[in-house]
C-alpha positions as CSV (number, residue, x, y, z in Angstrom):
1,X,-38.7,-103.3,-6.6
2,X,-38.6,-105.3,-3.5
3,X,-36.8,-104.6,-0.1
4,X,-33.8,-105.7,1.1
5,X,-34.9,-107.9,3.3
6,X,-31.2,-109.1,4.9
7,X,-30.9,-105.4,5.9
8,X,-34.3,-104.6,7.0
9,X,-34.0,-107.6,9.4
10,X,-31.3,-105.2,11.1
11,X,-32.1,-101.9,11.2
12,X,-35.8,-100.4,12.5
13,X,-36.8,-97.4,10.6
14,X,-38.8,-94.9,13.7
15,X,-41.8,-93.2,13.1
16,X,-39.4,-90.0,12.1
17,X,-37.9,-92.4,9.6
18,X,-34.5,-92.4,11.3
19,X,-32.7,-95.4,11.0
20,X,-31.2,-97.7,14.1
21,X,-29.1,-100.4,14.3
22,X,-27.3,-102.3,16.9
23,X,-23.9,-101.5,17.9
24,X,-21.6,-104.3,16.4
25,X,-20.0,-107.5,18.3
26,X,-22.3,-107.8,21.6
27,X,-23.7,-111.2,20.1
28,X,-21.3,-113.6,22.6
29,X,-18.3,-113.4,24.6
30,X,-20.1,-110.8,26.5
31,X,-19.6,-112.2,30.3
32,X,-16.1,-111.0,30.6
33,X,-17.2,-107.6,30.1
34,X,-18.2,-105.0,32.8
35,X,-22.0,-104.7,33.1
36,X,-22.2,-101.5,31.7
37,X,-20.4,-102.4,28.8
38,X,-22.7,-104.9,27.9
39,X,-25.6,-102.9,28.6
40,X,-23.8,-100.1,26.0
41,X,-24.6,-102.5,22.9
42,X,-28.1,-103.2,23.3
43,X,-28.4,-99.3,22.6
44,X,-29.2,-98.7,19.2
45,X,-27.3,-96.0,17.7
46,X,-28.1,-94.1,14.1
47,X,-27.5,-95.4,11.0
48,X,-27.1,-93.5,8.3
49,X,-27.4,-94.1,3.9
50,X,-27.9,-91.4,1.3
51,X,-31.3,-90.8,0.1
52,X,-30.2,-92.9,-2.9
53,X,-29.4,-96.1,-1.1
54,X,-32.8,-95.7,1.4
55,X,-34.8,-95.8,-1.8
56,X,-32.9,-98.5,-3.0
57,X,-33.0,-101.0,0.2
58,X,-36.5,-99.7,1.2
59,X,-38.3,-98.6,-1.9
60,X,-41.6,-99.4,0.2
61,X,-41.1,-97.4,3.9
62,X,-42.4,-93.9,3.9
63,X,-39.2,-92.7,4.9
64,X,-38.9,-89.0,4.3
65,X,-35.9,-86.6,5.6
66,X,-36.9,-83.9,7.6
67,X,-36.1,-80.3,6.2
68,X,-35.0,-78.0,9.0
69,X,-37.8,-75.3,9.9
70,X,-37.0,-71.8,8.5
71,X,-39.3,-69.5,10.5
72,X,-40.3,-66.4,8.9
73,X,-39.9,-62.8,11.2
74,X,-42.9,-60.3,10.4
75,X,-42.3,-56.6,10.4
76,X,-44.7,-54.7,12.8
């Protein structure tokens, strides 16, 4: 299976294997808007797909979903 490469080009996978992606329509037009506002879509900002779809667009990244910790109390 290969990877989608038209969606990889847009979203980094971090070393966590959270997925960011740019924030949508900061490509042009930008000079009328306030500096912070252009500033705000440089951010990246999550991006989420079902385990399903990850394995499907990126059969090939390590990308693995954190479980949250459970920690375990000993009786003394």
């Amino acid at each position: 299976m290969k990877t989608n490469k038209s969606l990889a080009k847009r979203i980094k996978i971090t070393k966590n294997g959270k997925l960011k992606a740019r924030k949508p329509g900061f490509n042009h037009f930008n000079a009328k808007q306030r500096r912070v506002k252009q500033l705000q879509g440089r951010v990246p900002v999550d991006f989420t797909l079902s385990n399903k779809l990850r394995g499907r667009f990126f059969p090939h990244a390590n990308i693995r979903v954190k479980k949250a910790k459970t920690e375990t109390v000993e009786a003394k």
